[in-house]
N, C-alpha and C positions, 0 to 999 in steps of 0.2 A: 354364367349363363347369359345369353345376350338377349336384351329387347327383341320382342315379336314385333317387326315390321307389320302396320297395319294392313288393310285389305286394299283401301283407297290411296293408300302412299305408292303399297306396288303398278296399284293401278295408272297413279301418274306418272311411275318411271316407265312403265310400257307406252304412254302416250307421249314420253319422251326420247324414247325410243332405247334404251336402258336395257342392252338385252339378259341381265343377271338378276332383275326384275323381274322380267318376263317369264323366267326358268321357273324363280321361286312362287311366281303364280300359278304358272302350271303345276307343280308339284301340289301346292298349298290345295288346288280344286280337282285334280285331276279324279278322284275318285267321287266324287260325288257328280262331275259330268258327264262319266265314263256308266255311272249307274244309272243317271237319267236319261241319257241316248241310250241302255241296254233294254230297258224300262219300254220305252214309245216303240222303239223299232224290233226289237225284239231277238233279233240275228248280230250276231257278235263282231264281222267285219263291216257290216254296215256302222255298228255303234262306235266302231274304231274313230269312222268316216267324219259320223256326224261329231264326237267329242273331239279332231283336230279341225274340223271348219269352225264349230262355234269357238275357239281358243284366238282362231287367227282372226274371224269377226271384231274376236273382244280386243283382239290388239288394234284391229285397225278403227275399232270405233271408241277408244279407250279415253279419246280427250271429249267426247263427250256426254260421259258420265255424270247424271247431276246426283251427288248425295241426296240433296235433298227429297229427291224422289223415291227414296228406299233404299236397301244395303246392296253392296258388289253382288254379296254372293245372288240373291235372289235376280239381280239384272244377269249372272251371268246365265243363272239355268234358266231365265225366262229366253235368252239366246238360244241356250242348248234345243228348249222344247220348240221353238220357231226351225233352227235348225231338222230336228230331227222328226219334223209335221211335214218338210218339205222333201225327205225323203220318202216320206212315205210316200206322197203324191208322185214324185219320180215312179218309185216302184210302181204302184199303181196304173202310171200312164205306158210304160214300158211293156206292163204283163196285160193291160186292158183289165183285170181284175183289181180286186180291194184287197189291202194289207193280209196276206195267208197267215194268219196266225188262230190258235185253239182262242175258245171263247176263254177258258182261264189265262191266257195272255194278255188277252185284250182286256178283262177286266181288273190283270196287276196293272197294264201300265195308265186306264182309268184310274186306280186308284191311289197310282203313283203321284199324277196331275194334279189330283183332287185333294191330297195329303199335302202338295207344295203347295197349293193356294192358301189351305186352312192354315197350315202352319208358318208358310212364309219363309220356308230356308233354315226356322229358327231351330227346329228342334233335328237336324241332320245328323247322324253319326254312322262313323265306316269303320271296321277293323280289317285287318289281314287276315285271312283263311291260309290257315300254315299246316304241314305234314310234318312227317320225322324229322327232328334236326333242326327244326325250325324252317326250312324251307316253302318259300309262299307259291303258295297253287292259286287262290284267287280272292276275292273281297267279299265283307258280306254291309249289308247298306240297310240303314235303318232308320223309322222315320217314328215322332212318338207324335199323335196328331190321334183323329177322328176321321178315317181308321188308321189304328196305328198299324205298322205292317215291317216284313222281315225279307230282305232279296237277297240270296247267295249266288254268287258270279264264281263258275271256275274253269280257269285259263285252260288251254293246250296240254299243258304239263301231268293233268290227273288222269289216272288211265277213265279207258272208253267204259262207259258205262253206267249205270241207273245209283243215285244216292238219293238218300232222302235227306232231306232238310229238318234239323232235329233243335228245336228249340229248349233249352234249361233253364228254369226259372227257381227259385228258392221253394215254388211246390210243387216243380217234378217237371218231366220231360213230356213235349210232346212234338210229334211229327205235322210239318205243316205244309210242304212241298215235296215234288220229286223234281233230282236236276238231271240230266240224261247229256253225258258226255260223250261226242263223237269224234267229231276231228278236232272243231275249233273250239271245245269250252261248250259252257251251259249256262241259262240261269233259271232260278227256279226259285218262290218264293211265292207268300200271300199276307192275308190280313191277321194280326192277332190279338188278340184278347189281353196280352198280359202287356204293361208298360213298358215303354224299349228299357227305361231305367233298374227295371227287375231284372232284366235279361242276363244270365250270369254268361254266357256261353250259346253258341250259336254251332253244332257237330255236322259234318254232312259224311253221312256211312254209306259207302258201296261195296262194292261188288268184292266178299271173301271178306267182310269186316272191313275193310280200309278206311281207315277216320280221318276225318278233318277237322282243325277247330280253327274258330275265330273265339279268343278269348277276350270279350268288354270287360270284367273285373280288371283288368291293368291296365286296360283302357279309361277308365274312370279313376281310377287312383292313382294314375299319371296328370289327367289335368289338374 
């Protein structure tokens, strides 16, 4: 098993311009950028938008990163959330209205903001949302803070249609969101009560029973 290259090493091979560096950082953050741009903007090709501009920011502002001021990870998504404020304002200025999103949108991705501050990046964790066969349909992204909170993203891939977001804990299931899949994916999530580290499984059930899991038990007892 080989050495985890750190966060700050990749980071100096992208300011050297290192592009198998560069890959392995994008892979290493791509899900938690891709969940904080889904988060603020709300709309799935927009979030594409903003999670490859803040990537190519980080590369092009990558030499100068000072540790000392706090970890990678939080400089990157403090990028992503600049990034994906100034879509909004685009959108904004383009439609002459304010960001169209449900008051439950706007207050995940309030409390999406409000969870990185309190926690700082520290406590982030992502699984794969998989169907039959293992096949991945989308992520689910979870933060353990005050409030701690649960967001399930799913791709293209899931057929069209309404699931609910079904949290499992060691004392019992409950539903916490609906995600409503159209053309391009969905996401759908809120705040919850029980510790992200209880969470045994994360199900999203649609339309004719169809299940989805993201399984955190093998996620935890793989690190």
């Amino acid at each position: 098993m080989g050495v985890k290259v750190s966060d700050e090493s990749l980071l100096a091979g992208m300011a050297a311009g290192d592009v198998g560096a560069a890959a392995t950082f994008v892979r290493r953050f791509q899900a938690r950028v891709y969940g904080l741009a889904l988060a603020v903007v709300g709309i799935a090709p927009d979030a594409e938008e903003v999670a490859q501009e803040a990537f190519m920011r980080a590369w092009r502002h990558a030499g100068n990163f000072d540790p000392r001021r706090g970890r990678v990870s939080t400089w990157l998504l403090t990028i992503t959330r600049n990034v994906a404020i100034d879509k909004l304002r685009v959108r904004r200025d383009l439609s002459g209205i304010a960001w169209q999103a449900t008051t439950d949108d706007r207050e995940l991705a309030a409390g999406y903001r409000e969870t990185l501050d309190v926690a700082d990046g520290q406590y982030f964790a992502a699984a794969p949302i998989t169907g039959d066969g293992g096949v991945e349909v989308g992520h689910v992204f979870l933060y353990d803070g005050d409030p701690s909170w649960v967001l399930a993203v799913l791709g293209p891939a899931a057929a069209p249609g309404a699931y609910d977001v079904v949290v499992r804990t060691g004392d019992g299931v409950n539903t916490i969101a609906t995600c409503v899949v159209e053309t391009t994916g969905c996401g759908g999530g809120a705040t919850t009560d029980a510790r992200i580290s209880a969470i045994e499984d994360v199900r999203l059930v649609g339309p004719g029973g169809t299940s989805f899991t993201a399984d955190l038990t093998s996620r935890r007892s793989a690190k």
